[in-house]
C-alpha positions in Angstrom: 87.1 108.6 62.8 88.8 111.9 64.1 91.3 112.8 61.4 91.4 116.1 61.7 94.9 116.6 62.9 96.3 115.1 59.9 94.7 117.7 57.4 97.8 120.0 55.6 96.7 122.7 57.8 96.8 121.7 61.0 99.8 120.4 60.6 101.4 124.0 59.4 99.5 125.5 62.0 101.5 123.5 64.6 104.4 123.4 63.1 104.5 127.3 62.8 103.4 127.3 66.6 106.5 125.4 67.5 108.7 127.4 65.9 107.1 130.9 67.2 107.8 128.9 70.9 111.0 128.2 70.2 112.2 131.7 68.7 110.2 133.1 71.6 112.0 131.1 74.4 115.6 131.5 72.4 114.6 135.7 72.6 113.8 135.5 76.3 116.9 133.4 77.0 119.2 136.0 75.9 117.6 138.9 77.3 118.0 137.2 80.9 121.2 136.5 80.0 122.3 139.6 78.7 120.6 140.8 82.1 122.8 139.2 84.6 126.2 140.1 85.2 128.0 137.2 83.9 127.9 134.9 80.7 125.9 132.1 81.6 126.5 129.4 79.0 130.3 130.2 80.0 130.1 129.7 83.4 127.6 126.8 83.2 129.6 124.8 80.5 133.5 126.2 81.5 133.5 127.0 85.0 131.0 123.7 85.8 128.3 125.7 88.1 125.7 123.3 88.9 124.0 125.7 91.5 123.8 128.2 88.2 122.9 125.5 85.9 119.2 124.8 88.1 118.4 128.0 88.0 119.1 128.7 84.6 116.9 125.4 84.0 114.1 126.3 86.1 114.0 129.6 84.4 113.8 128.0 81.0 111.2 125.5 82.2 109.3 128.7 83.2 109.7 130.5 80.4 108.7 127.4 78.2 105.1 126.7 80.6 104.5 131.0 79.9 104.9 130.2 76.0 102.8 127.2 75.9 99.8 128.5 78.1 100.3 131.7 75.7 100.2 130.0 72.8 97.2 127.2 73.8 
């Protein structure tokens, strides 16, 4: 049988892989939002922008798809 992705290092290897994807997307995040002229979480969460909220959304769905097909 294929148990290969049970052995200890596969699993570190992925788990290690998350996190770099994770600290990766959290860096870009705040770069873009450090980039635009306004605090995003504040006027997504506070100020209820939904128009702001899909973009902000697509750009982290982008941003995620970049760090997988970097990382694959």
């Amino acid at each position: 049988m294929g148990f290969e992705y049970l052995k200890p290092g596969v699993i570190l290897a992925s788990l290690l892989f998350a996190l770099i994807g994770v600290v990766i997307f959290w860096v870009c995040f705040v770069i873009i939002d450090k980039l635009t002229p306004y605090d995003l979480w504040a006027e997504i969460v506070e100020k209820q922008n939904k128009a702001l909220a899909m973009v902000v959304a697509a750009m982290c769905l982008g941003v995620s798809i970049i760090v997988a097909a970097a990382i694959h």
